[in-house]
matplotlib code that plots the C-alpha trace (Angstrom):
import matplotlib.pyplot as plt

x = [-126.3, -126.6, -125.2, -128.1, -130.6, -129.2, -127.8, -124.5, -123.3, -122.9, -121.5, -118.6, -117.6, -117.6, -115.8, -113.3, -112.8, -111.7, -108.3, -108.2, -110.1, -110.9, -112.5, -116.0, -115.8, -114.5, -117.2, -119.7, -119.2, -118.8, -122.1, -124.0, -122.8, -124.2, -127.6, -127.9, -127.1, -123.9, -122.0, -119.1, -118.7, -118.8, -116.2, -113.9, -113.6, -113.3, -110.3, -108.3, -109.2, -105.9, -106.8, -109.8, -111.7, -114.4, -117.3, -116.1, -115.7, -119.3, -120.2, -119.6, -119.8, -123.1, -124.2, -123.3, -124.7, -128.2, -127.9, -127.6, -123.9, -123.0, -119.5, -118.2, -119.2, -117.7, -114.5, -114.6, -115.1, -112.4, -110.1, -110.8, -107.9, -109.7, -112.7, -115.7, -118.8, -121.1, -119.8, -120.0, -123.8, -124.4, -123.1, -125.3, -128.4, -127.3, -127.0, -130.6, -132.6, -130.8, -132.0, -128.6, -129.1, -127.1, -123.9, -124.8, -125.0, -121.1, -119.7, -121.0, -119.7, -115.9, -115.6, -116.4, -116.8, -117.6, -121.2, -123.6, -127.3, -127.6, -125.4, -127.3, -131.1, -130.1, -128.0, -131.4, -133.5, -131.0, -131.7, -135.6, -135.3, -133.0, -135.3, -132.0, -133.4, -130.2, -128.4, -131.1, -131.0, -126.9, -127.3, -130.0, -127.1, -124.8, -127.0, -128.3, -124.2, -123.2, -125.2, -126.5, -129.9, -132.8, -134.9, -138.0, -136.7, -134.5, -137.2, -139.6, -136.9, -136.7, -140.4, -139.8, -136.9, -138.6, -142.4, -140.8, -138.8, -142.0, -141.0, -144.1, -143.8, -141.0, -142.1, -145.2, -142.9, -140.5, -143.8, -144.4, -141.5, -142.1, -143.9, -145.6, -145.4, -145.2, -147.2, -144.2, -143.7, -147.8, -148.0, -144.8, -146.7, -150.0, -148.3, -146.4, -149.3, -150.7, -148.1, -148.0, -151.8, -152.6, -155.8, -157.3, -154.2, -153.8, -157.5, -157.1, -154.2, -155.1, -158.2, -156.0, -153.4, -155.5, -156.1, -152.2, -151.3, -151.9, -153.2, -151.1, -152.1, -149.5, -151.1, -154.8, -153.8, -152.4, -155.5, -157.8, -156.1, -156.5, -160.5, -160.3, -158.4, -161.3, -164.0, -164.8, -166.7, -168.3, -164.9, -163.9, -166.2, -165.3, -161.6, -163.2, -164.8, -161.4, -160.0, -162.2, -161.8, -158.3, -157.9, -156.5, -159.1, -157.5, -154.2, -153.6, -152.8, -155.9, -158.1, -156.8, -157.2, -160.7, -161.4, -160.2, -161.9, -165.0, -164.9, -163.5, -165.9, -169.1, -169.6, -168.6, -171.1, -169.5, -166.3, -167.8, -169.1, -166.0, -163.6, -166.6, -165.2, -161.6, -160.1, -156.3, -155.7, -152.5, -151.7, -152.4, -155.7, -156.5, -155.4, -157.9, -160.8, -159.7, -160.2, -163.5, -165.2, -164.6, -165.9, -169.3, -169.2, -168.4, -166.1, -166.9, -165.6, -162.5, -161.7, -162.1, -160.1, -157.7, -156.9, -156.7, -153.9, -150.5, -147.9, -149.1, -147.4, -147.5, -149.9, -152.3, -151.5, -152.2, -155.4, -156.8, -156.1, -156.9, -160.3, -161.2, -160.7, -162.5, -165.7, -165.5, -164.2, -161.4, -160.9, -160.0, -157.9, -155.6, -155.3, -154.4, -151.9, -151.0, -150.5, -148.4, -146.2, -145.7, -144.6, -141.7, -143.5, -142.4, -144.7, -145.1, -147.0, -150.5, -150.5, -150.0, -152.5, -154.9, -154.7, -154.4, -158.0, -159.2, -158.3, -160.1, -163.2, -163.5, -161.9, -158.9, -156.5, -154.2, -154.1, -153.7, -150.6, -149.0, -149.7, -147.6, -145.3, -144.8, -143.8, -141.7, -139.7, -139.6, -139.3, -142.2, -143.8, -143.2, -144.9, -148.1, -150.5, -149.5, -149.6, -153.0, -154.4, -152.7, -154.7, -158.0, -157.2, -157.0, -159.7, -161.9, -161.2, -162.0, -158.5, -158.2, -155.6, -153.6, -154.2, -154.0, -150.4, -149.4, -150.9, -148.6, -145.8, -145.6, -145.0, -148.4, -147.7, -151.2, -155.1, -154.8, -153.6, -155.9, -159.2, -158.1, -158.0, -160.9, -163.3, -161.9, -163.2, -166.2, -166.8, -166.1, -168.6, -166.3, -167.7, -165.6, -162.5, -163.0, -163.9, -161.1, -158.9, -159.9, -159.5, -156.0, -155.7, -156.4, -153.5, -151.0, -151.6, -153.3, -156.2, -159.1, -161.1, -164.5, -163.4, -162.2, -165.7, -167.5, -165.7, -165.9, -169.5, -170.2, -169.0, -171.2, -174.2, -173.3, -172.7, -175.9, -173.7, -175.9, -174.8, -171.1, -172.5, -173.7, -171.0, -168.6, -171.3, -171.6, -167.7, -167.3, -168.7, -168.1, -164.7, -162.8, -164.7, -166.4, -169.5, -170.8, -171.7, -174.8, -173.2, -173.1, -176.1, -177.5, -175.1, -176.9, -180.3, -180.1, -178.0, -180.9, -183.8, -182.3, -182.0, -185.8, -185.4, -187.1, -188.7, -185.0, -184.2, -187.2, -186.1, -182.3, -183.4, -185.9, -183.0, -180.4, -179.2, -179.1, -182.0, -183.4, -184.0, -185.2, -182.7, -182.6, -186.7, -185.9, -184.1, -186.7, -189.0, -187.3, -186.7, -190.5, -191.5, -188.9, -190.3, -194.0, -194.0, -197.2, -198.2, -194.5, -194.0, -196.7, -195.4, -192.1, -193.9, -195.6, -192.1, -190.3, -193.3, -193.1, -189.8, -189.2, -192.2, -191.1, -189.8, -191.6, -190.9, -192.5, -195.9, -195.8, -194.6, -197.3, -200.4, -198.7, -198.9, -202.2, -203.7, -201.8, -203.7, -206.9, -207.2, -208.2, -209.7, -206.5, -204.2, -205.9, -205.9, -202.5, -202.0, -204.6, -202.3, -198.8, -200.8, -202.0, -198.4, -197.2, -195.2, -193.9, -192.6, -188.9, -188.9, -186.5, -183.7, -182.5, -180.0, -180.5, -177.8, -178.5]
y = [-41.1, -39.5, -43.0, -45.0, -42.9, -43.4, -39.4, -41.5, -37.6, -36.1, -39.5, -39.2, -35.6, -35.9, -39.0, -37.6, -34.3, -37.0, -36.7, -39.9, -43.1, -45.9, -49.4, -47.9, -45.1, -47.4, -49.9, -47.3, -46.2, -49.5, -50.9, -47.1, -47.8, -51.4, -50.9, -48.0, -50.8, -49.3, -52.3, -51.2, -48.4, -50.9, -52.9, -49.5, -48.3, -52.3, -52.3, -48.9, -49.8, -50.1, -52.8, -54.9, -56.8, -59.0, -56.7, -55.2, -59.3, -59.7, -56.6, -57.4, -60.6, -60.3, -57.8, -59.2, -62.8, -61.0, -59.4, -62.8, -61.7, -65.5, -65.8, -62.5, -63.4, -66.3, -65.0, -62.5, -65.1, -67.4, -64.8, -63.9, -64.5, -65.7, -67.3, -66.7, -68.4, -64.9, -64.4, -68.1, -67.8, -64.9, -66.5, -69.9, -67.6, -66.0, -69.0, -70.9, -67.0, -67.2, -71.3, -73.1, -74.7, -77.8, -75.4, -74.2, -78.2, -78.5, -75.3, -76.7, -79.8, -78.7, -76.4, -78.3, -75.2, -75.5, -74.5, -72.5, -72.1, -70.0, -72.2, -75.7, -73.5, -72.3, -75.9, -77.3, -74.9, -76.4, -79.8, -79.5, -78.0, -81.1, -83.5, -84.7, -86.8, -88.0, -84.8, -83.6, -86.4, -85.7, -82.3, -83.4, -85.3, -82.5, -80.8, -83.0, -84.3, -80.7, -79.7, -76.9, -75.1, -76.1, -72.9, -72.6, -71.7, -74.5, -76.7, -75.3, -75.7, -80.0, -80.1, -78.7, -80.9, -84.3, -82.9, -82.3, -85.6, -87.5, -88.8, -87.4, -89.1, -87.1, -83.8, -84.2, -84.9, -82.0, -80.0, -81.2, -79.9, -76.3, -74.2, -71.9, -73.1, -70.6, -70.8, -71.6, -74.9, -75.6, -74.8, -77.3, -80.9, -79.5, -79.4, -82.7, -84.5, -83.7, -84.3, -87.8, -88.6, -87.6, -85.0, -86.1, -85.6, -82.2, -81.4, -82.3, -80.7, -77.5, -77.9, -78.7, -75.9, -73.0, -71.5, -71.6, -70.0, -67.0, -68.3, -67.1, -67.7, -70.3, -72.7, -71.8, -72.6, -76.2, -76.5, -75.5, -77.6, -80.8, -79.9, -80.1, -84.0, -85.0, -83.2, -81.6, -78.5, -77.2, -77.3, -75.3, -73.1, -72.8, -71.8, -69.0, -67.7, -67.3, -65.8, -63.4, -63.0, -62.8, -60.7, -63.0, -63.3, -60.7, -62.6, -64.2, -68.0, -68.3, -66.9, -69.1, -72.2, -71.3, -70.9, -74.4, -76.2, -74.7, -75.7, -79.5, -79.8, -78.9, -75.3, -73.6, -71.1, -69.8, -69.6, -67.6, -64.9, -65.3, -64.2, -61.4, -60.0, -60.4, -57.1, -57.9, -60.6, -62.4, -65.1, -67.8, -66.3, -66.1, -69.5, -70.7, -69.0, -70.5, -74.4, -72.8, -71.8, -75.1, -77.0, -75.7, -75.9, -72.1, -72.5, -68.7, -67.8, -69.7, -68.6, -64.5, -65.3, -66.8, -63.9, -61.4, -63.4, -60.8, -63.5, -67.2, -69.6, -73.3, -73.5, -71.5, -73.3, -76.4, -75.5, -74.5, -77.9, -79.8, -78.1, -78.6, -82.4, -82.6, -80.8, -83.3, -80.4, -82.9, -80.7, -77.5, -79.9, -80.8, -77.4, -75.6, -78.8, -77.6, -74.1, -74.6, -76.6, -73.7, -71.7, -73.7, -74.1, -77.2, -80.6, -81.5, -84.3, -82.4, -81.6, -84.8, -86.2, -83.8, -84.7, -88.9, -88.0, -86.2, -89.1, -91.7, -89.5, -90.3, -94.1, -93.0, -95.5, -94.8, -91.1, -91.4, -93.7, -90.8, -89.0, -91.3, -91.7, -87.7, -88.7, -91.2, -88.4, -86.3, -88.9, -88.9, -92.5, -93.4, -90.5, -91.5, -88.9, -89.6, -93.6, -93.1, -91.6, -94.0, -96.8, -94.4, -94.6, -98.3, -99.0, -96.7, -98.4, -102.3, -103.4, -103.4, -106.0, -103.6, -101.2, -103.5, -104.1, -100.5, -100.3, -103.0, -102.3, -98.3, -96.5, -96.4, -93.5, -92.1, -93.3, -91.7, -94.9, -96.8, -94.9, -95.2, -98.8, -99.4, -97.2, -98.8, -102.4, -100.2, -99.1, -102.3, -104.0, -106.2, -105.3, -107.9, -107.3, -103.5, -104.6, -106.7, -104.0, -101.3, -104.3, -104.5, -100.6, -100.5, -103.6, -101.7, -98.6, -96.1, -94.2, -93.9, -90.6, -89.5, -90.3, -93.4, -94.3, -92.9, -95.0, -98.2, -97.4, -96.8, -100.9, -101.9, -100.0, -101.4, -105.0, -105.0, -105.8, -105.0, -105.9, -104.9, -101.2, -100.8, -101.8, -100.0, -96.5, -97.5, -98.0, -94.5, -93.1, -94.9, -96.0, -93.1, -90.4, -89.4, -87.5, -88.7, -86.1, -85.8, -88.3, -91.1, -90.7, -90.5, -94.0, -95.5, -94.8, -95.8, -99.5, -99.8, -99.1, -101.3, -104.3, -103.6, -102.2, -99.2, -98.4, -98.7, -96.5, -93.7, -93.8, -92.8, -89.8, -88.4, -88.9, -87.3, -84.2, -82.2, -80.8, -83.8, -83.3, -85.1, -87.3, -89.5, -89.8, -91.0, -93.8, -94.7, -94.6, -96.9, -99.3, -99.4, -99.9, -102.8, -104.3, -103.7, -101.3, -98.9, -97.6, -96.2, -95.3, -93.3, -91.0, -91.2, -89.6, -86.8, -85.9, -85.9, -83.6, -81.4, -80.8, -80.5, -79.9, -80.0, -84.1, -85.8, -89.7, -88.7, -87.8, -90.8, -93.4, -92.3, -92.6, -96.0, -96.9, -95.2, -97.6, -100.9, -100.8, -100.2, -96.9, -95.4, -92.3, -90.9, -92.2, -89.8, -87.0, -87.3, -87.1, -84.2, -82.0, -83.1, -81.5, -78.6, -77.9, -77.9, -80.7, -83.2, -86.5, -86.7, -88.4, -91.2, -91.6, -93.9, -95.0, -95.6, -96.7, -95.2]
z = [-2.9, -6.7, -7.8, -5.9, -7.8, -10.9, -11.6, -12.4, -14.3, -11.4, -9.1, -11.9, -11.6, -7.2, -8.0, -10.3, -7.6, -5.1, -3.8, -2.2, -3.8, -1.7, -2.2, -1.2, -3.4, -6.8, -5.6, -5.7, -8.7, -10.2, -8.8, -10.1, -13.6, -13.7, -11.8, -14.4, -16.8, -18.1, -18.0, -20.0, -18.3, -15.1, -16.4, -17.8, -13.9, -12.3, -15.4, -13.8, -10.0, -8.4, -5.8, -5.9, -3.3, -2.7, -3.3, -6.4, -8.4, -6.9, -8.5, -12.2, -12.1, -10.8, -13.0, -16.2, -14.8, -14.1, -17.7, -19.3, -20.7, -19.0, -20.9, -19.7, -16.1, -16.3, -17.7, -14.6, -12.1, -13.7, -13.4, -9.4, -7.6, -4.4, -5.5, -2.7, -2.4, -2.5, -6.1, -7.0, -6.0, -8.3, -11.6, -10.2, -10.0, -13.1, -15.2, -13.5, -13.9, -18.0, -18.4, -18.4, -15.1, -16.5, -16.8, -13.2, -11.5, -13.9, -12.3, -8.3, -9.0, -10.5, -8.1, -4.7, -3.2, 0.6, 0.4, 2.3, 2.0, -0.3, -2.9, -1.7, -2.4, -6.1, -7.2, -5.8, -8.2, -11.1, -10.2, -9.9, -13.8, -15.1, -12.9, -11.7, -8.7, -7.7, -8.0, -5.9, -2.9, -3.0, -1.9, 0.5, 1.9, 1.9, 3.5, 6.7, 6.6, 6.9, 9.4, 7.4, 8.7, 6.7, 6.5, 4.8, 1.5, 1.1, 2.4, -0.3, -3.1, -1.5, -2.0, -5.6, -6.6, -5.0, -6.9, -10.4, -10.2, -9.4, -5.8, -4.3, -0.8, -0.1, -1.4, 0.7, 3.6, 3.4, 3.0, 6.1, 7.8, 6.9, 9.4, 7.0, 3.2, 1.3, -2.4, -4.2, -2.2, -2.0, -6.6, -6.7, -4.8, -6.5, -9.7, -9.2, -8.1, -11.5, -13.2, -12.0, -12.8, -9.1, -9.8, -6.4, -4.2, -5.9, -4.7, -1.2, -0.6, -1.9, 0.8, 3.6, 2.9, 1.0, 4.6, 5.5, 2.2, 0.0, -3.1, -5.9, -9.6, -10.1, -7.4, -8.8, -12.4, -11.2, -8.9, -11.9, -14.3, -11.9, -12.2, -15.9, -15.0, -13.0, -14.9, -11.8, -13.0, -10.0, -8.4, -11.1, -10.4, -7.2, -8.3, -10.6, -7.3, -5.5, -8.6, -8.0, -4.4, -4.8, -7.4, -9.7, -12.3, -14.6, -14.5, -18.2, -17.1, -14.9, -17.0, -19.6, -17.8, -16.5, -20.5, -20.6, -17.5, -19.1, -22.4, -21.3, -18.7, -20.8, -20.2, -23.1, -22.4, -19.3, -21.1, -23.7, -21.1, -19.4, -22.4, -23.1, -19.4, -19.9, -20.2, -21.8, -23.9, -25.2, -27.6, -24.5, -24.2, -27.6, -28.3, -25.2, -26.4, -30.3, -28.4, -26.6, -29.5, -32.0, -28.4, -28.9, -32.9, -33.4, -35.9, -37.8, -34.2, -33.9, -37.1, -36.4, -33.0, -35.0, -37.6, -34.2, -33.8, -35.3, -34.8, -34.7, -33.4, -33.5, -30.8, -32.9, -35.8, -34.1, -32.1, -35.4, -37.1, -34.0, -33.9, -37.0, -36.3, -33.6, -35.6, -38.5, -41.1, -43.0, -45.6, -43.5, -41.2, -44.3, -45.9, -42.9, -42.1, -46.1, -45.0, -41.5, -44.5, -46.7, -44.2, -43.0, -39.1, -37.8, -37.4, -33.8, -32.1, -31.9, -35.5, -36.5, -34.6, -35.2, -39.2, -39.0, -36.3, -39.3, -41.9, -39.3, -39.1, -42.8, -42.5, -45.2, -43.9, -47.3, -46.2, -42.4, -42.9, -45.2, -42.3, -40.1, -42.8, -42.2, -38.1, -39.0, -40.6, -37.6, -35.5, -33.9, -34.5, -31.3, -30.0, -27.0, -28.8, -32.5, -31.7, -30.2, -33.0, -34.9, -33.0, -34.0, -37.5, -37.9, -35.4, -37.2, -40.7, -39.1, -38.6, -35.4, -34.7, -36.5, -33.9, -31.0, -32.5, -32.4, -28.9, -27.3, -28.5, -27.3, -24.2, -22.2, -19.4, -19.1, -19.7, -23.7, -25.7, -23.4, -24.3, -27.5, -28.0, -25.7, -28.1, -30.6, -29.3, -28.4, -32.3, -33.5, -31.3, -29.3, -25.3, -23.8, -25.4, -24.1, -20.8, -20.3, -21.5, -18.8, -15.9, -17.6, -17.3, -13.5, -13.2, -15.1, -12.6, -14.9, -13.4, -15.8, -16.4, -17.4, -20.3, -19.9, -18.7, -21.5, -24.1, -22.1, -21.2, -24.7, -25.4, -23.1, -24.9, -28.5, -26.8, -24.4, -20.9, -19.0, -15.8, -16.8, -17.7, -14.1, -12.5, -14.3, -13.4, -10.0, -9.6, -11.6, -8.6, -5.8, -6.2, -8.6, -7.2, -10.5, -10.4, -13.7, -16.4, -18.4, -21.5, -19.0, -18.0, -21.3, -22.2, -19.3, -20.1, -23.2, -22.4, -20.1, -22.6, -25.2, -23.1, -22.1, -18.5, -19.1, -16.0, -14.6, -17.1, -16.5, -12.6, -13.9, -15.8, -13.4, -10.6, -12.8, -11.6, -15.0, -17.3, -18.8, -22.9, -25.4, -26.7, -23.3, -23.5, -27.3, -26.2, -23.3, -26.4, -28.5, -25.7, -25.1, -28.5, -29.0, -26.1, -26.2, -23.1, -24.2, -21.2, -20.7, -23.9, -24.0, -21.3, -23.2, -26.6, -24.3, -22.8, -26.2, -27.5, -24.7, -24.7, -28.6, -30.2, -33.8, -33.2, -35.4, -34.5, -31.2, -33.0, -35.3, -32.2, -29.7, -32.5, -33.1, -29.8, -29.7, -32.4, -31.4, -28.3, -30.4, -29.3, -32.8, -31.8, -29.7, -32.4, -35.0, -32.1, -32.3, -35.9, -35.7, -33.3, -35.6, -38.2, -36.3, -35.3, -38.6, -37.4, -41.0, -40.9, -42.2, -45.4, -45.7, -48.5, -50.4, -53.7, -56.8, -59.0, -62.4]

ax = plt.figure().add_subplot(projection="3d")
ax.plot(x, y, z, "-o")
ax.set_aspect("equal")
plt.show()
């Protein structure tokens, strides 16, 4: 009793008034000291007990294999003179919980212990870490050979081993075979699904299972983070609503990937007045809110987030540099890359690509390559997100066969190189060649994204493909399941214009289903005036004026069109109200060499 609740003082002096000492009361004793975490003290009284037995080896080794102290547990166990299998599962648990699971799959196999569940659930937990696949289908073997009950445990640690090992037809059908998965098994095919570039699948079974299952916030961050895949922000949404139901809205890793799906989706907004209601931050959190800011160009923000920040890591480091790319600010990219040198923090993948985007943004090719020189180094030149950049930088300074080089001869195991080298056809205005390449995408098994279909979208607008451009929006839709975002619309409407389908393009935008402003009617306005289309541009002016009062080019087209039409007296009523609105045409600039 006293040595259950810990008053281990008093467990000692009853213990030492004993006259006769049996296993229970050494064993009691033993086990007091060690749940009070006096483990010498353990060890000191399992050292003088006269006889030992089962319990008392599964006692310390336990004990010390819980507390990490793995090479004194060991040592115990080794020295056992009749080895059990309730002891050898407490060092295997104690050496997955501590991160050696390798050491745990060596011990199982030396041993060849005859197993029971309980062994066959926690070598299966080693082999889903390693993404040993055919460790893991050996047990299975054992296992169905043996004759050994499959409960729903050791069902739910299959589905994990066959998820993280990528063979997703059999995770889905041992997750079949449990009555009622539980949300460790459900998070596990979720997360493997995404894992293998399976967003969709990820969706649908959340939808099938989420009334079988408590939703945990393991399962709702993998849910959440397959949104952000598809660019599925209402869904998103959706999973910020059952945060809240659930009470899981205040847990750090949701609320950090809600941060995320916002900002990547195009609500950066929403995860503004989301971290505004977050009550408990951390570094994760911090380091969200750091991406969320530089999203919507708040890079004063970013900044303040940043120095709240007591002990950076590289991931702080790295959103910082990253941002700064991704905002156009070279300079600051380079000197914080500068200061993560200085302080000895180790160059990683992201960094690096962060700085070579920066050097493309500015087309220094000499710089960019000292960049790469840098990964080489590390060895990290064969990296997919530092050979994508890579591919950025060249395609961005007009050598693209150089690019196209780098891009076949590197490991392509998601859509990133591929958007990379198809909007860098797109930039360089070669539409066909960036067609061509997303039909070889599809071939090769890659799923494109949004943004996938932004760059090769974006070809078809510098080309004028028409006819390629709404295929490839209708196919978005109809065959990925994309719901396409307010950029591809705007891509659309103005491929459309350009090629002189405007009224095409006027039905698009008044179907779209965001708030229309004025940079799409700019485009409908150009198209007219390159085509001769008055009547429609006219309605295009009077948009772009209502809507942004202060554009000048709208003013100055819609008198043009005004007095091309001979219309003289509406052309100067037009000028009249520029005036009157203290509306003034932008001066254009020019060079002088002196």
């Amino acid at each position: 009793m006293y040595s259950r609740s810990g008053k281990m003082g008093i467990a000692r002096n009853l213990f030492d008034e004993m006259p006769d000492r049996n296993y229970f009361s050494w064993n009691t004793m033993i086990e007091g000291y060690m749940n009070s975490g006096e483990k010498g003290t353990s060890l000191r009284f399992f050292d003088m007990m006269p006889e030992r037995d089962g319990y008392s080896w599964n006692v310390v080794v336990s004990g010390f294999a819980k507390a990490g102290e793995l090479s004194v547990a060991r040592r115990l166990f080794n020295a056992m003179p009749e080895k059990d299998v309730v002891t050898l599962n407490s060092l295997l648990h104690g050496y997955i919980l501590n991160g050696y699971a390798e050491e745990a799959l060596r011990l199982f196999k030396e041993l060849n212990f005859s197993a029971d569940a309980i062994t066959l659930t926690t070598v299966l937990k080693a082999c889903a870490e390693l993404e040993a696949l055919k460790c893991g289908k050996q047990i299975h073997a054992q296992i169905l050979i043996g004759g050994v009950e499959c409960d729903s445990k050791m069902n739910s640690s299959l589905v994990n081993v066959y998820a993280k090992c990528g063979d997703l037809r059999m995770a889905s059908y041992m997750l079949e075979q449990i009555r009622e998965p539980d949300d460790h098994s459900l998070s596990a095919l979720i997360s493997g699904y995404i894992a293998n570039n399976m967003k969709m699948e990820a969706l649908v079974l959340f939808n099938e299972m989420r009334n079988e299952t408590r939703e945990d916030s393991r399962t709702l961050a993998a849910v959440i983070n397959a949104c952000i895949g598809l660019g599925f922000l209402e869904t998103g949404k959706q999973m910020h609503c059952h945060a809240c139901k659930f009470g899981l809205i205040d847990d750090i890793v949701v609320a950090s990937t809600l941060l995320d799906m916002y900002s990547k989706c195009g609500s950066p907004m929403e995860a503004c007045k989301l971290f505004s209601e977050v009550e408990s931050y951390d570094t994760i959190l911090l380091n969200s809110m750091i991406k969320v800011y530089f999203s919507c160009g708040r890079i004063d923000d970013a900044k303040r987030v940043f120095e709240r920040i007591e002990n950076k890591s590289l991931i702080s480091w790295n959103s910082m540099t990253n941002g700064f790319s991704q905002n156009g600010c070279t300079v600051e990219t380079l000197e914080y890359f500068h200061q993560m040198h200085k302080l000895d923090l180790p160059t990683d993948e992201v960094s690096l690509s962060s700085v070579i985007s920066a050097c493309a943004s500015i087309s220094s090719l000499e710089l960019g390559e000292q960049v790469f020189a840098r990964a080489t180094i590390v060895g990290l030149d064969s990296d997919q997100v530092v050979s994508s950049s890579l591919i950025d930088l060249y395609c961005k300074c007009g050598f693209v066969e150089h690019g196209r080089r780098v891009f076949d001869t590197m490991v392509k195991s998601d859509e990133v190189p591929w958007n990379s080298m198809i909007s860098g056809y797109a930039t360089n205005g070669q539409g066909f060649e960036a067609i061509d390449l997303f039909k070889k995408m599809s071939v090769a098994g890659i799923r494109p994204t949004q943004i996938t279909f932004m760059v090769v979208l974006t070809a078809c607008n510098y080309c004028g493909l028409v006819e390629e451009g709404r295929k490839l929006f209708e196919s978005m839709k109809v065959d990925h399941g994309f719901v396409p975002d307010k950029e591809h619309f705007s891509c659309m409407v103005d491929l459309l214009a350009r090629a002189g389908y405007v009224e095409e393009a006027i039905n698009l935008v008044e179907e779209m289903p965001f708030d229309v402003d004025g940079s799409m009617w700019s485009s409908i306005l150009r198209g007219c005036v390159a085509n001769g289309y008055k009547a429609m541009g006219k309605k295009a002016a009077e948009k772009i004026i209502e809507l942004e009062p202060e554009n000048s080019v709208a003013y100055v087209q819609l008198s043009a069109i005004f007095a091309t039409s001979g219309d003289w007296e509406s052309s100067a009523l037009v000028r009249k109200l520029m005036r009157e609105n203290n509306v003034t045409k932008n001066p254009g600039s020019s060079w002088t060499d002196c």
